[in-house]
C-alpha positions as CSV (number, residue, x, y, z in Angstrom):
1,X,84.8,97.5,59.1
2,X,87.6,95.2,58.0
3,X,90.1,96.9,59.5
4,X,88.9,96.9,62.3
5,X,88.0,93.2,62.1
6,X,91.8,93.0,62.1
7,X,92.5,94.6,64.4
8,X,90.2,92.4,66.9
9,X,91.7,89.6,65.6
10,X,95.2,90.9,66.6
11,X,94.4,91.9,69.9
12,X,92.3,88.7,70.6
13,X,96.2,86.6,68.9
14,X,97.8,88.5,71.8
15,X,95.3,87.9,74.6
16,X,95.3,84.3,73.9
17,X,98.9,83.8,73.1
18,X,99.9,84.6,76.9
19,X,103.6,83.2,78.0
20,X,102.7,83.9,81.6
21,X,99.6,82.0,81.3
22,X,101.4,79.2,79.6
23,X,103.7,79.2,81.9
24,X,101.6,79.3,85.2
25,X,99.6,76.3,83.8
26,X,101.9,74.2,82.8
27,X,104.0,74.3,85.7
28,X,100.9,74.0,88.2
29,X,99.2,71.2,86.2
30,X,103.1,69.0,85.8
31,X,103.6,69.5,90.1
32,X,100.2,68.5,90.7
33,X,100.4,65.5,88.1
34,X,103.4,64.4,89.6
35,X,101.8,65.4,93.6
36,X,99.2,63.2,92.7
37,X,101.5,60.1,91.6
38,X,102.7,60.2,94.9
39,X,100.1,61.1,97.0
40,X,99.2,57.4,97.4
41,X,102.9,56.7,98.8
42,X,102.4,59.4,101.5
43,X,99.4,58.9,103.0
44,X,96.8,55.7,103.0
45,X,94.3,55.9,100.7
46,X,90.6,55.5,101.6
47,X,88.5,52.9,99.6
48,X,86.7,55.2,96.7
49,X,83.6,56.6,97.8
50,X,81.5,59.5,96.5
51,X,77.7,59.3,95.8
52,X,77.3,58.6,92.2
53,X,78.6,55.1,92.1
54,X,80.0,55.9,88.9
55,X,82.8,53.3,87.6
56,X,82.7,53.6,84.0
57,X,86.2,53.5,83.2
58,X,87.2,51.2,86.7
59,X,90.7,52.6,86.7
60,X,93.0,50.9,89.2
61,X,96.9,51.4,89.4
62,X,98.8,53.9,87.3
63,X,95.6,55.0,85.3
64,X,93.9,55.7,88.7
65,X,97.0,57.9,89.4
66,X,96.8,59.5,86.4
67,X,93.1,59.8,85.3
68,X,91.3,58.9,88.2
69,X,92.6,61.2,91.3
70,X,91.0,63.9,88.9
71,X,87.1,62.7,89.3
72,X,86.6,62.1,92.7
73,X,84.0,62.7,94.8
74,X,81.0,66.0,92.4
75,X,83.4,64.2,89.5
76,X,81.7,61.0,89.2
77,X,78.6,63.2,89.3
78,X,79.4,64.9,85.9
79,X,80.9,61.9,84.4
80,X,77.7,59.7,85.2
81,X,75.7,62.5,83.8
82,X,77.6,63.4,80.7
83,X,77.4,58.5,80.5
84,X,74.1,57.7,81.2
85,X,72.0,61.3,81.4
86,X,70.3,62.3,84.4
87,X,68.6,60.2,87.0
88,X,65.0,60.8,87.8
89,X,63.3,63.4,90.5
90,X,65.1,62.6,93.8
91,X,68.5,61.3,92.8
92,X,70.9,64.2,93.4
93,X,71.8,64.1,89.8
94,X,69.4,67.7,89.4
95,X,72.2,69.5,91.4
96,X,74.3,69.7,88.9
97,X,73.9,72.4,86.3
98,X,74.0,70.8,82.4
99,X,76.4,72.3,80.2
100,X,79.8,71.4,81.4
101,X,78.3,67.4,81.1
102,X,76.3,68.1,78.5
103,X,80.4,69.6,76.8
104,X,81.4,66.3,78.0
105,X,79.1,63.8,76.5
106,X,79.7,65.8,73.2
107,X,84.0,65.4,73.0
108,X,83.1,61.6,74.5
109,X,81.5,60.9,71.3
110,X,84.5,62.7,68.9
111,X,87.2,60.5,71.7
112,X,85.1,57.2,71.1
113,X,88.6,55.4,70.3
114,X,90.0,55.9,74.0
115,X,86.9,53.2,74.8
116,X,85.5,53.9,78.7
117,X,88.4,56.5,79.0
118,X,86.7,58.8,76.6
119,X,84.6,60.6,79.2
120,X,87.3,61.2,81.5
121,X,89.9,62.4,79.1
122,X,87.3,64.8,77.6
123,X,86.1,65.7,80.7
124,X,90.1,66.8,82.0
125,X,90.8,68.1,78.5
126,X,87.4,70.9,78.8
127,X,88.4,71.6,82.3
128,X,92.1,71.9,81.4
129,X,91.8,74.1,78.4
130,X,89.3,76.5,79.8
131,X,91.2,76.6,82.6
132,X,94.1,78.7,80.6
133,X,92.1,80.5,78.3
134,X,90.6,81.9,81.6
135,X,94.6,82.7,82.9
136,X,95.3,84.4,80.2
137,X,91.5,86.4,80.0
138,X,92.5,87.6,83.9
139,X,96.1,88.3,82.8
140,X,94.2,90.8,80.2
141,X,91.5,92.0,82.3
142,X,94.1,92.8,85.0
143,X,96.8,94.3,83.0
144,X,93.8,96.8,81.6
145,X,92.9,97.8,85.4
146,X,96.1,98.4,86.8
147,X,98.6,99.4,83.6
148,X,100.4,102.3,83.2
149,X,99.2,104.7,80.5
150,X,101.5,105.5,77.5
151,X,103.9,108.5,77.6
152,X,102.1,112.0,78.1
153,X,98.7,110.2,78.1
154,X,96.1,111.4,81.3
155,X,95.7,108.5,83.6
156,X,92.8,107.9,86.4
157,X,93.3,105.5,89.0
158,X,90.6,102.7,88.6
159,X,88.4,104.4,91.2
160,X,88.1,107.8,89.1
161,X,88.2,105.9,86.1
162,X,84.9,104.4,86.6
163,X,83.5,107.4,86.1
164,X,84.9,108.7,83.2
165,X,83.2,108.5,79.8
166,X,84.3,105.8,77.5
167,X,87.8,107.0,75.3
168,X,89.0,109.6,78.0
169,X,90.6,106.9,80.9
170,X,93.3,104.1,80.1
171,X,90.7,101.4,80.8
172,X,88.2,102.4,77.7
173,X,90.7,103.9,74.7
174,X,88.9,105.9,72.1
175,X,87.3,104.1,68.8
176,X,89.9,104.5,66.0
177,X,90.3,102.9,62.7
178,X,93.9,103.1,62.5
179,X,95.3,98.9,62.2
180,X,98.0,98.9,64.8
181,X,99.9,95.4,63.9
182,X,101.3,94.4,67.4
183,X,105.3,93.9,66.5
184,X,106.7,91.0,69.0
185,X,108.4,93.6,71.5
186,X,105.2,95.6,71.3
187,X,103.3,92.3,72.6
188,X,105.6,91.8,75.2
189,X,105.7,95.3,76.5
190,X,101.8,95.3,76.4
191,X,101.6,91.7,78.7
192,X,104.3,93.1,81.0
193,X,102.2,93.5,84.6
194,X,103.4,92.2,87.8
195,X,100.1,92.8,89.3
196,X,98.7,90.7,86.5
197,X,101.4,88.2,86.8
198,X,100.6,87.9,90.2
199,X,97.2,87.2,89.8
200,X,96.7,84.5,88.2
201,X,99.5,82.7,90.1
202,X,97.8,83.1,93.0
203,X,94.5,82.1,91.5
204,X,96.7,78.6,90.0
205,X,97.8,77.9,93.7
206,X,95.5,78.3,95.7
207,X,94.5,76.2,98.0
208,X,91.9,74.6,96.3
209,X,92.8,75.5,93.2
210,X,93.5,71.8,91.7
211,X,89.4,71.8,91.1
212,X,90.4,73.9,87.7
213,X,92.1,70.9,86.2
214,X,89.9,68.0,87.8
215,X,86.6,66.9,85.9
216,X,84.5,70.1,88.0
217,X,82.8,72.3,86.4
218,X,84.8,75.5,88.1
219,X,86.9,76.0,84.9
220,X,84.6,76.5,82.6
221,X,82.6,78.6,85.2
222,X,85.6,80.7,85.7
223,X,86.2,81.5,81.5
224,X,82.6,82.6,81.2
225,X,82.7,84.5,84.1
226,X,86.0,86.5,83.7
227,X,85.0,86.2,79.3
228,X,81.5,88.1,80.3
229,X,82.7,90.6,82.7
230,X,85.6,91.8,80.7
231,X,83.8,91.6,77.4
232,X,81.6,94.2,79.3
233,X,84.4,96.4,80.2
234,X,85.4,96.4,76.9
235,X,82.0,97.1,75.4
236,X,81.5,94.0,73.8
237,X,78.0,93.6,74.7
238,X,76.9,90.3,72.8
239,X,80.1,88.5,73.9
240,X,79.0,89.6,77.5
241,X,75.4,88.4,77.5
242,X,76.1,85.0,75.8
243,X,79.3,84.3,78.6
244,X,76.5,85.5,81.2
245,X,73.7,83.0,79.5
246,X,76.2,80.2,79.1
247,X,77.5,80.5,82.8
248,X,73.9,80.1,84.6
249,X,74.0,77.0,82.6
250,X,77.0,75.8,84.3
251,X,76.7,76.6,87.8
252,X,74.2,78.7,90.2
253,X,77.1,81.4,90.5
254,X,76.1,82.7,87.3
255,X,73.2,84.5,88.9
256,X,76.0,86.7,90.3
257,X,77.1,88.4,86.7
258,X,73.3,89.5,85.9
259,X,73.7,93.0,88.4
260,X,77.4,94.0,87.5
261,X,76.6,93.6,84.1
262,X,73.2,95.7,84.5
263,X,75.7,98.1,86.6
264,X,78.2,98.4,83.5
265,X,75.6,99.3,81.0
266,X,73.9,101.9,83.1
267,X,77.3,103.6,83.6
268,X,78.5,103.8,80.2
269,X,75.6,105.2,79.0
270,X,75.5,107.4,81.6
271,X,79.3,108.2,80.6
272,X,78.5,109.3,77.4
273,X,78.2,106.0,75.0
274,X,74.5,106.2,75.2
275,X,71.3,102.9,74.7
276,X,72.3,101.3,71.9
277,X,70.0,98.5,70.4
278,X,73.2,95.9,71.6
279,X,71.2,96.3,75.8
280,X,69.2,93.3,74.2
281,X,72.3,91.2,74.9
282,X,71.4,91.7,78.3
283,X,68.2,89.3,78.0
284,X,70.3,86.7,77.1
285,X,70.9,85.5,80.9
286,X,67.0,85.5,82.1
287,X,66.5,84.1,78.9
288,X,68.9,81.1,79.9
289,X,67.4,81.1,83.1
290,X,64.4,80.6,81.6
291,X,65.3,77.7,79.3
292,X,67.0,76.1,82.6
293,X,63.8,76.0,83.9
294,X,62.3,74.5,81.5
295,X,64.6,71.5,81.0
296,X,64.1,71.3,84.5
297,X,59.9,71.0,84.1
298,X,60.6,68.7,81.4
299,X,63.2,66.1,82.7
300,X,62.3,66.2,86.7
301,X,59.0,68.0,86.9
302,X,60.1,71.1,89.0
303,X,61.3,74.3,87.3
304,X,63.2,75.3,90.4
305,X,64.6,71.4,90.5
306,X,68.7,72.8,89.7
307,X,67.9,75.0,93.1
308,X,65.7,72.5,95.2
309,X,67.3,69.4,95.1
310,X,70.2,70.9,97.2
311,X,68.0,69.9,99.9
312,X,68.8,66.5,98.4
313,X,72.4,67.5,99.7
314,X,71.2,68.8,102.8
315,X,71.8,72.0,102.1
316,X,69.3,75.0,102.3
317,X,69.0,78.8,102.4
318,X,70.7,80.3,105.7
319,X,71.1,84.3,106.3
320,X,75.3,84.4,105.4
321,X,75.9,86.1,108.9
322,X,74.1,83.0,110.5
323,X,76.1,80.5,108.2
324,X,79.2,82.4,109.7
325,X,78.3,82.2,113.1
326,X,77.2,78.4,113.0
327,X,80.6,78.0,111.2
328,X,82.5,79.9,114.0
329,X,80.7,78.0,116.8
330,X,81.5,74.6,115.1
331,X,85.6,75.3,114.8
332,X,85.4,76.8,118.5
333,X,83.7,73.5,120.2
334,X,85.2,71.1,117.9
335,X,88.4,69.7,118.7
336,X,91.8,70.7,116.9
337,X,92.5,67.8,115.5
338,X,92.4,65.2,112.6
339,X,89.5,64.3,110.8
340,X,88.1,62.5,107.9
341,X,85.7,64.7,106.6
342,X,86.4,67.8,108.8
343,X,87.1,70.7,107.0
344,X,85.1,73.4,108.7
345,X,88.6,75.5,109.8
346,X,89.1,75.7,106.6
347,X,86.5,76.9,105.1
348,X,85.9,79.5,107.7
349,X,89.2,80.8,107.1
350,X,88.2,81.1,103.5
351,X,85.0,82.8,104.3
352,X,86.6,85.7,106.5
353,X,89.4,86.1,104.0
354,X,87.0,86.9,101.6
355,X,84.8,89.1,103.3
356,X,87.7,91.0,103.5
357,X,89.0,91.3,99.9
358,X,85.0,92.3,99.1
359,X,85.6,95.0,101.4
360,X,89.3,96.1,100.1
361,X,88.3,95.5,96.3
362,X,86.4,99.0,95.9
363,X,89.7,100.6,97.0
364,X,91.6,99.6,93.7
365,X,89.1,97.8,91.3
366,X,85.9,99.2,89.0
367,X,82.7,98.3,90.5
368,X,81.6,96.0,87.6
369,X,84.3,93.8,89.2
370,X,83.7,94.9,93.4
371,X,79.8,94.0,92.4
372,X,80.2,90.3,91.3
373,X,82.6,89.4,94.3
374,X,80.0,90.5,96.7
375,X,77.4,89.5,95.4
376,X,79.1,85.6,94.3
377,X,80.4,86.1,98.5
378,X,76.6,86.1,99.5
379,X,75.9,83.1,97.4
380,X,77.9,81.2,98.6
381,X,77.4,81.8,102.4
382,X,73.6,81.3,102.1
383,X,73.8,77.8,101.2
384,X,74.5,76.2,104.4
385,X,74.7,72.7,104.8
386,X,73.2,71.0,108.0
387,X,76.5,69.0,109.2
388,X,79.1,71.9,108.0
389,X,77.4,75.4,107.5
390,X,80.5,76.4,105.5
391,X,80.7,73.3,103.2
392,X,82.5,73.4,100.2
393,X,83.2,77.8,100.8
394,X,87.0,77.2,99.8
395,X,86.1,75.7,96.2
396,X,83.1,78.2,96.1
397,X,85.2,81.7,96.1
398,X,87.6,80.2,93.9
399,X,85.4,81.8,91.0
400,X,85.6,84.9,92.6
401,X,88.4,86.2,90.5
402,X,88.5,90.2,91.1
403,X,90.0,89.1,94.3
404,X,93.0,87.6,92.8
405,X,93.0,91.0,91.0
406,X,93.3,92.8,94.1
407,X,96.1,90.3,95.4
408,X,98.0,90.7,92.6
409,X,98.4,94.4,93.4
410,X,98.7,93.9,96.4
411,X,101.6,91.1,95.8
412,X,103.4,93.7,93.3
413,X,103.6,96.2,96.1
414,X,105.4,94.5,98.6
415,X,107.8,91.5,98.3
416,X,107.2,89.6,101.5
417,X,103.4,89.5,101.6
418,X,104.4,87.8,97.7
419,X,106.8,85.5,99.2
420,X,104.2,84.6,102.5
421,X,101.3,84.1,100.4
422,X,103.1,81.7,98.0
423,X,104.6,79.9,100.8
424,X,100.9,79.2,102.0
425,X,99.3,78.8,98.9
426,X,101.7,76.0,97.3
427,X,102.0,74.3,100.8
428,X,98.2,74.1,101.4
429,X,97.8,72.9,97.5
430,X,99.9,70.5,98.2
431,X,98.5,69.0,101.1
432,X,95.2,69.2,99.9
433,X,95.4,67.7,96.6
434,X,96.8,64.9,98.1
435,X,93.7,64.8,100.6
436,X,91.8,64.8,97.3
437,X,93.6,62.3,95.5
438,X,93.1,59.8,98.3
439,X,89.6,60.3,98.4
440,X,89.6,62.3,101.4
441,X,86.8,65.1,101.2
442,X,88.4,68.6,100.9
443,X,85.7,70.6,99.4
């Protein structure tokens, strides 16, 4: 047992200890820091707007370019929450899901020093950190799809090796109590992937990817989410079911991990690992589902209020095909040209795109992944919004990580899609963090 209590601990040192993932954040988050600086010398700013009316910290000059271009617009939503606790039944403030403020409100009161900048520095900080530890969680998760097996060891592709019981494919390695001490070389062979590489770069820019280090709750989403899936794949069944229950408390996505996690079970017991009293991790998520709907009895008198007050929002439920359609017909009629607020082309461009990696990702990646990003991808088209169908689709499939997955492979196989793709990506994170920081509505 102790031993291999050390040897967990060891492998978790080298998961978490990533230079690639250090390196990918740090130089995303510095360009963006400095993007935003100058974002205000580029293009006119608009007067701050956004619905919560939220000025707790009234930043204005060089802490506005600093602080501040990282809260606009859902931002002041969780830093009014995580200030002053929800509003009552009809105010918008049920929309959003309570952990990350609730996360907020609790490093507020350790950063009580920094005076009305305590929210927002906690708020970037959880957003920031969890932001890497999920990098370097897809660096791992990646590498174990797509890395080459040792010398003279059988490897399956990740297709076959879905189906092969757990300690016969590279993905699931036999149970041994042997310590193996990862030497420094040893790490560094181990985190050598270009597909992983790849991925989360691509994940760091894209587009829309500046919503990891503003005061959103798509981090934090994003840790759980890859921390419960992979946890799964690894058989850690308690770390998978906690992620699972602590990610329906951060955003509605979390609904997606409940089926690929059922699916994961079913198939290594089915491969030979058997029931083992640890499927009670699985009630963990209805069980969090549960207690969301009773905080939501409680505070605003509804159990479903976290789901019906999108209404508040004008959104509501629409067949994904119709969303589509509605969003194809609105970039069609509408003329191509600026806009405030108009970011339909956008979004439908992010919609098809990713209709298309749900489709490729069951040609390279286990289904425990394929099953989240299809089922995240429905989610997220059938909750249309009356003036855009496809509002806010760009930030929404930024969770959907297996996808970055596939692109990585995809990027280590042939040099020019990585060089296109990059082009695109840092261009279009460019221009849309600036949007953002300007208080223009991206997503």
């Amino acid at each position: 047992m102790l031993i291999q209590m050390q040897t967990r601990i060891h492998n978790l040192q080298s998961t978490l200890a990533n230079p690639s993932a250090a390196r990918v954040w740090l130089a995303v988050r510095l360009a963006l820091g400095v993007i935003g600086v100058m974002a205000v010398l580029l293009i006119p700013a608009l007067q701050a707007g956004g619905t919560a009316v939220y000025s707790g910290a009234n930043l204005y000059g060089w802490a506005d370019r600093l602080l501040g271009v990282w809260t606009r617009w859902d931002g002041q939503w969780y830093l009014k929450i995580a200030d002053t606790g929800y509003g009552g039944p009809g105010t918008g403030s049920s929309a959003f899901y309570p952990l990350y403020p609730l996360l907020i409100k609790a490093l507020g009161i350790v950063l009580f020093p920094l005076g009305p900048y305590r929210y927002i520095v906690a708020a970037l900080l959880i957003s920031g950190v969890a932001f890497y530890f999920a990098l370097t969680l897809l660096h791992a998760a990646t590498r174990e799809v797509f890395a080459a097996p040792p010398q003279g060891e059988q490897r399956f592709t990740p297709t076959e090796a879905k189906e092969q019981p757990v300690g016969q494919s590279g993905i699931y390695p036999a149970p041994t109590d042997e310590l193996q001490i990862p030497t420094q070389n040893s790490k560094l062979k181990t985190q050598n992937s270009p597909e992983a590489d790849n991925a989360i770069l691509y994940l760091a820019v894209f587009p829309t990817a500046f919503f990891f280090f503003a005061a959103y709750s798509e981090a934090l989403f994003l840790l759980l989410a890859v921390g419960s899936l992979y946890a799964a794949r690894k058989s850690q069944w308690w770390v998978a079911g906690i992620s699972a229950a602590l990610a329906i408390l951060t955003r509605s996505f979390g609904l997606a991990l409940f089926i690929p996690l059922l699916y994961e079970y079913w198939r290594q017991a089915r491969a030979g690992r058997g029931w083992r009293r640890d499927l009670a991790a699985l009630a963990l998520p209805p069980l969090a589902l549960a207690g969301l709907a009773g905080f939501a009895y409680a505070r605003f008198g509804d159990p479903a209020a976290f789901l019906s007050s999108q209404g508040l929002w004008f959104r509501r439920f629409s067949l994904p095909w119709e969303s589509l359609w509605r969003g194809l017909s609105d970039v069609v009629n509408q003329p191509l040209q600026y806009a405030v607020e108009n970011m339909n082309l956008t979004n439908l461009a992010a919609a098809l795109l990713f209709i298309v990696f749900a489709i490729l990702v069951w040609r390279a990646l286990p289904a425990i992944y394929c099953l989240y990003v299809d089922i995240g991808l429905l989610l997220a088209l059938s909750s249309a919004a009356s003036a855009e169908p496809l509002l806010s689709v760009s930030r929404f499939v930024l969770v959907l990580f297996p996808a970055f997955m596939l692109l990585g492979l995809m990027g280590a196989k042939s040099r020019t899609f990585n060089l296109v793709w990059l082009l695109l990506s840092v261009m279009l994170l460019a221009l849309y963090f600036i949007r953002f920081a300007n208080w223009y509505w991206v997503a």
